[in-house]
C-alpha positions in Angstrom: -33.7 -73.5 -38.0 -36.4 -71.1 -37.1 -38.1 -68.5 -39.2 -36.2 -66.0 -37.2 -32.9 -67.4 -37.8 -33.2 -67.9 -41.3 -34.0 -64.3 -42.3 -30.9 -63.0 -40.2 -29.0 -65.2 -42.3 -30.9 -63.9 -45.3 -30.0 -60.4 -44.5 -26.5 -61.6 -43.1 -25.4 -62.7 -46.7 -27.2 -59.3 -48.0 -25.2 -57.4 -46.1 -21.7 -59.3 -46.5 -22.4 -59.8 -50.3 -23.3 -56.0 -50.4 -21.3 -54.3 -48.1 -22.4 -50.5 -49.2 -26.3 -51.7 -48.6 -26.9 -49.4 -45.4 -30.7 -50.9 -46.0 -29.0 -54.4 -45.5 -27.3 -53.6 -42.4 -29.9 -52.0 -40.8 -32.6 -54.8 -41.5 -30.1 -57.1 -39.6 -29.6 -55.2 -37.1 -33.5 -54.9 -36.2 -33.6 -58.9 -36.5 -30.6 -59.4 -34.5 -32.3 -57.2 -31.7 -35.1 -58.9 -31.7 -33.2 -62.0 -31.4 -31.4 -60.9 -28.6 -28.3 -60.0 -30.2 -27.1 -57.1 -28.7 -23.6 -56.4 -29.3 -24.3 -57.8 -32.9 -26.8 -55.5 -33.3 -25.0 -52.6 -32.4 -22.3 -53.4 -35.0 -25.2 -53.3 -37.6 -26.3 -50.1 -36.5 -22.8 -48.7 -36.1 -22.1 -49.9 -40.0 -25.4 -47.9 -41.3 -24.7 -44.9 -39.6 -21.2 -44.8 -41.5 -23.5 -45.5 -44.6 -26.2 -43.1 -44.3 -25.3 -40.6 -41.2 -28.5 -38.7 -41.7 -30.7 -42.5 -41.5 -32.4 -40.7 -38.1 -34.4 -43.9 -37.1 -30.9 -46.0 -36.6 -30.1 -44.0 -33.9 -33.5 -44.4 -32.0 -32.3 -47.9 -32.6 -28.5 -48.0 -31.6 -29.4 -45.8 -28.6 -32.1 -48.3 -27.3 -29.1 -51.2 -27.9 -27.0 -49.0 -26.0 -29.0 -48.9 -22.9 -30.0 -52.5 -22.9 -26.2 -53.1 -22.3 -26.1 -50.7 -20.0 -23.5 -48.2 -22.1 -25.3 -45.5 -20.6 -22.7 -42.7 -21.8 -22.7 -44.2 -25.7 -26.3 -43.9 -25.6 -26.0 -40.9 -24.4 -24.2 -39.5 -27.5 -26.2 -41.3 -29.7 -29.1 -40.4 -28.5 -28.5 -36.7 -28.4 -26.8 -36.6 -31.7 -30.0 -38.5 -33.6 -31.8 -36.3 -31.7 -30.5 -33.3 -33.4 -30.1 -35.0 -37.3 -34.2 -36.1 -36.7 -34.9 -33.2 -35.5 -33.4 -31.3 -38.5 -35.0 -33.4 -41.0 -38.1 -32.9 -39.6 -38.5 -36.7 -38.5 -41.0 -36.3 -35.5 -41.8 -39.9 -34.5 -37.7 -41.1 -34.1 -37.1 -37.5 -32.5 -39.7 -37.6 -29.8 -38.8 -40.9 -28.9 -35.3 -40.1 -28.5 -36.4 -37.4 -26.2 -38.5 -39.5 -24.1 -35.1 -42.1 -23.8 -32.5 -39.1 -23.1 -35.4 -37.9 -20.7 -35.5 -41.4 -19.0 -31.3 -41.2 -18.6 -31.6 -37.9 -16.9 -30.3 -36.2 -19.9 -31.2 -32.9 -21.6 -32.7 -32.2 -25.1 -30.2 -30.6 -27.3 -31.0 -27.2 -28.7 -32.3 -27.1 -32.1 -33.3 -24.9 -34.6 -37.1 -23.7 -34.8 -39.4 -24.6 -37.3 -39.6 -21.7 -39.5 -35.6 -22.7 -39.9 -36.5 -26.4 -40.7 -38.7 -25.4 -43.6 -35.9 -22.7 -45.0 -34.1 -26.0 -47.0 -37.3 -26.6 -48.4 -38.9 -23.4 -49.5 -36.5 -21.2 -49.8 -34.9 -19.8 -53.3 -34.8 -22.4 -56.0 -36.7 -25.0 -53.7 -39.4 -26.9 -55.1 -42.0 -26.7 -52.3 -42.1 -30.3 -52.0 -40.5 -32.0 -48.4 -39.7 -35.7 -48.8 -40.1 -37.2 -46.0 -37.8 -40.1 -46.2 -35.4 -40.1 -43.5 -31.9 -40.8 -46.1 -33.6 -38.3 -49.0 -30.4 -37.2 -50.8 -32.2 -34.6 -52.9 -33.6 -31.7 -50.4 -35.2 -28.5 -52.1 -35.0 -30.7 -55.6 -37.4 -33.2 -54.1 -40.1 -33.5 -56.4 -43.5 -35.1 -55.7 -45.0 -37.9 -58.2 -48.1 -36.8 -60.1 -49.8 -39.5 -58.8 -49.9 -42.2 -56.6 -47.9 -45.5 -57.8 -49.7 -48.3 -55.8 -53.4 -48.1 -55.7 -53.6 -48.7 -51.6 -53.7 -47.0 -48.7 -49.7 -47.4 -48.7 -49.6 -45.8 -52.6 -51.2 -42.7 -51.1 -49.2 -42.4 -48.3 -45.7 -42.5 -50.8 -47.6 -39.6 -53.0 -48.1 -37.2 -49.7 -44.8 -38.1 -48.1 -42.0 -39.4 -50.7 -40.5 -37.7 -53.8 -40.5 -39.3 -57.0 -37.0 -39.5 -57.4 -36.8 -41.5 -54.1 -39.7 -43.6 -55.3 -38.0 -44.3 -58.5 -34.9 -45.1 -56.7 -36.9 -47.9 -54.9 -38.6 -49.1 -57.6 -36.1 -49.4 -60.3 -32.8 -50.6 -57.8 -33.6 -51.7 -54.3 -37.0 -53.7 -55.2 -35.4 -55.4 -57.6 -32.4 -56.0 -55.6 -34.9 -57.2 -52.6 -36.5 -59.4 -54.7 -33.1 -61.6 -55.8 -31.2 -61.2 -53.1 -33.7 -62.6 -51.2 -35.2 -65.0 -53.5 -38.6 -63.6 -52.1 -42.0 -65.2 -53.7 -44.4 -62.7 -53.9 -47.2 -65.2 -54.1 -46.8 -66.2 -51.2 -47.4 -64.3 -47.6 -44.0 -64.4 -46.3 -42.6 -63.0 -49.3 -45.1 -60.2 -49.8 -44.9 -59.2 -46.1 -40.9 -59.3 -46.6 -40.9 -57.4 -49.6 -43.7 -54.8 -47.8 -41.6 -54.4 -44.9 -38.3 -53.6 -46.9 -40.1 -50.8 -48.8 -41.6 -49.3 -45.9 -37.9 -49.2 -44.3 -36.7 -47.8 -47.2 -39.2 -45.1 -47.1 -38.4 -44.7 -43.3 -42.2 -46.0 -42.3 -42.8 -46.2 -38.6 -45.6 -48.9 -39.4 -47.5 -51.1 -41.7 -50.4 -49.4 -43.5 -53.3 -51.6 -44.0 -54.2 -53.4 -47.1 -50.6 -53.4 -48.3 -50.4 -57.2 -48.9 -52.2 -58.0 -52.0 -51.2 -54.6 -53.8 -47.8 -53.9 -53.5 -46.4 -54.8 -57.7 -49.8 -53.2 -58.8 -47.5 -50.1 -59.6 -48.6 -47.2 -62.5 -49.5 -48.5 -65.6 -47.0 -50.7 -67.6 -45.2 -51.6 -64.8 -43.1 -48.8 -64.7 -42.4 -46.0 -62.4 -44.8 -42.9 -62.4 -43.5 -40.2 -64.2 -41.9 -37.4 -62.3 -43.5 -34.0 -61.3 
């Protein structure tokens, strides 16, 4: 069986052993793309979305599946509705490349909000100042940011500017560890650093690798615990 193969059965069990793991679904989906999988991959896609609605990246995703099977209409709607959920969480890269694929179909951009609205959530009456930038952040103007980076990389500062403690914390104490099992990854080893790397950067809703992640990504705050919250 080929490397490929074996981690969509990897995520495969994931996602049947832990139905409610929208992270699950959508990391098969991505592998079951890339293995040609359409229709399978839409199904992943279409099970995250009922998950996590606002996950805007899924949609860049399930609209591009959509088109390779020519459901021009679906993509359509998908497409235009992502649009308008990345849009309003201030998720550039997934909105503009919506755009460009309604643009392609000969479709319009939907009318959204300007940015002084965009920011209104965030600093507004009893908002912290703080924006996490993680596309599924359940915590809006609560968002707090960390006092200081938890990984001492290029990556670590990039979760300080962008990700709020809480969602950090989130990672750290439930999905790594969940990642870790459910996977059976060795982090000694390559595969299972890069693996591990590439959950967390989905999780945080990372549009690419950051360099110098692969030696450094346990070497976490002091004590091996979560940095304390801001």
């Amino acid at each position: 069986m080929s490397a490929l193969k074996d981690r969509i059965a990897q995520f495969r069990k994931m996602s049947t052993d832990d139905p409610d793991n929208e992270l699950g679904h959508f990391r098969l989906g991505q592998l079951l793309m890339e293995d040609g999988q359409i229709d399978e991959a839409v199904a992943s896609f279409r099970r995250t979305l009922e998950l996590e609605p606002n996950f805007s990246k899924v949609y860049q995703l399930l609209g591009e599946a959509l088109i390779h099977l020519d459901r021009t209409a679906e993509a359509t709607e998908t497409l235009t509705k992502g649009y308008t959920v990345a849009h309003g969480r201030g998720d550039k890269m997934p909105r503009d490349e919506m755009g460009k694929l309604l643009v392609k179909l000969g479709q319009p951009l939907p009318q959204v909000e300007t940015a002084a609205a965009e920011e209104e959530d965030t600093i507004g009456p009893g908002g912290t100042g703080f924006k996490c930038k993680r596309p599924v952040c359940p915590y809006g103007k609560r968002a707090r940011g960390l006092m200081n980076p938890p990984i001492p990389d290029a990556i670590g500062k990039r979760i300080f500017d962008e990700i709020c403690a809480d969602c950090w914390n989130d990672w750290f104490k439930n999905q790594s560890i969940k990642v870790i099992n459910e996977l059976r990854l060795d982090l000694s080893t390559d595969f299972g650093q890069g693996e591990y790397d590439k959950y967390m950067r989905d999780f945080f809703g990372f549009e690419e690798a950051t360099p110098a992640t692969a030696t450094t990504s346990l070497n976490v705050t002091e004590g091996g615990t979560p940095p304390a919250q801001g």
